[in-house]
C-alpha positions as CSV (number, residue, x, y, z in Angstrom):
1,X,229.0,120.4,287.8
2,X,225.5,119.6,287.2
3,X,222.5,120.8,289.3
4,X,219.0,118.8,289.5
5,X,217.1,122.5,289.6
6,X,218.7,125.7,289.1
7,X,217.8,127.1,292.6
8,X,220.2,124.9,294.2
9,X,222.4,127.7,292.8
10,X,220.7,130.4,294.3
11,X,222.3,133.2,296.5
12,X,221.7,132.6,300.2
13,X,219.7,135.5,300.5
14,X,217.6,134.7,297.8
15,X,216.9,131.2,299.2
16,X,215.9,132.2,302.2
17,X,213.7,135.3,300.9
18,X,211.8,132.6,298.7
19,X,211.3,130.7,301.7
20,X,210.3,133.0,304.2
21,X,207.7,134.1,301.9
22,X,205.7,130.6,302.1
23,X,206.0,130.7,305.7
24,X,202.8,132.0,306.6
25,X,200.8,130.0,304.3
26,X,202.9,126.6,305.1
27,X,202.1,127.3,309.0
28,X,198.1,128.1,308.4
29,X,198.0,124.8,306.5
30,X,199.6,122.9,309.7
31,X,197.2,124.5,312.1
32,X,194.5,123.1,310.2
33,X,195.6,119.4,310.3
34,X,194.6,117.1,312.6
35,X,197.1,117.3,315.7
36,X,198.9,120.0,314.5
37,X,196.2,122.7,315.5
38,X,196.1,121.9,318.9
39,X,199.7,122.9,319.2
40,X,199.4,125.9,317.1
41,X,196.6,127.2,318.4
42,X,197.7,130.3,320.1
43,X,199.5,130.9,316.8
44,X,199.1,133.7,313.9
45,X,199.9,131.9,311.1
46,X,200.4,135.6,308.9
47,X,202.6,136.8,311.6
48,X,205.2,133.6,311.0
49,X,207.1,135.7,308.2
50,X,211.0,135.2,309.1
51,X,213.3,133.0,310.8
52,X,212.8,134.3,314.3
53,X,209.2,134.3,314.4
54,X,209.5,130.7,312.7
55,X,212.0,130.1,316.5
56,X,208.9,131.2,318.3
57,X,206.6,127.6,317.5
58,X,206.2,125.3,319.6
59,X,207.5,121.6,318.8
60,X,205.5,119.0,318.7
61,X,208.4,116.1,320.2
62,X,208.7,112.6,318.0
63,X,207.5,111.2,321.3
64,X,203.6,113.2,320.8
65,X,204.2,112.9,316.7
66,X,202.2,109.4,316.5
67,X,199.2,111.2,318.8
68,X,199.2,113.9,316.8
């Protein structure tokens, strides 16, 4: 079977610790767009560093996406 990139292959523990690890940064960049800061405000971007504190965001709804 043939694979577009090698990590598709990777262990599930693996994928997720790669992952996890650009959390923080992804969620810093998203406070600083337009919209998205609003809703992220009372966030701390370097404390979004696993999949439960990554639960804890708020969602902005598809209905408040095009205001955002």
């Amino acid at each position: 079977m043939s694979f577009f990139d090698e990590r598709e292959t990777r262990d599930v523990a693996e994928r997720e610790a790669s992952l996890t690890e650009c959390l923080a940064d992804l969620v810093a960049r998203a406070k600083a767009l337009p919209g998205y800061g609003e809703s992220l405000a009372g966030v701390a971007a370097e404390e979004i560093t696993s999949r439960e504190a990554l639960a804890t965001l708020p969602v902005l709804r598809k209905a408040k996406l095009g205001a955002a």
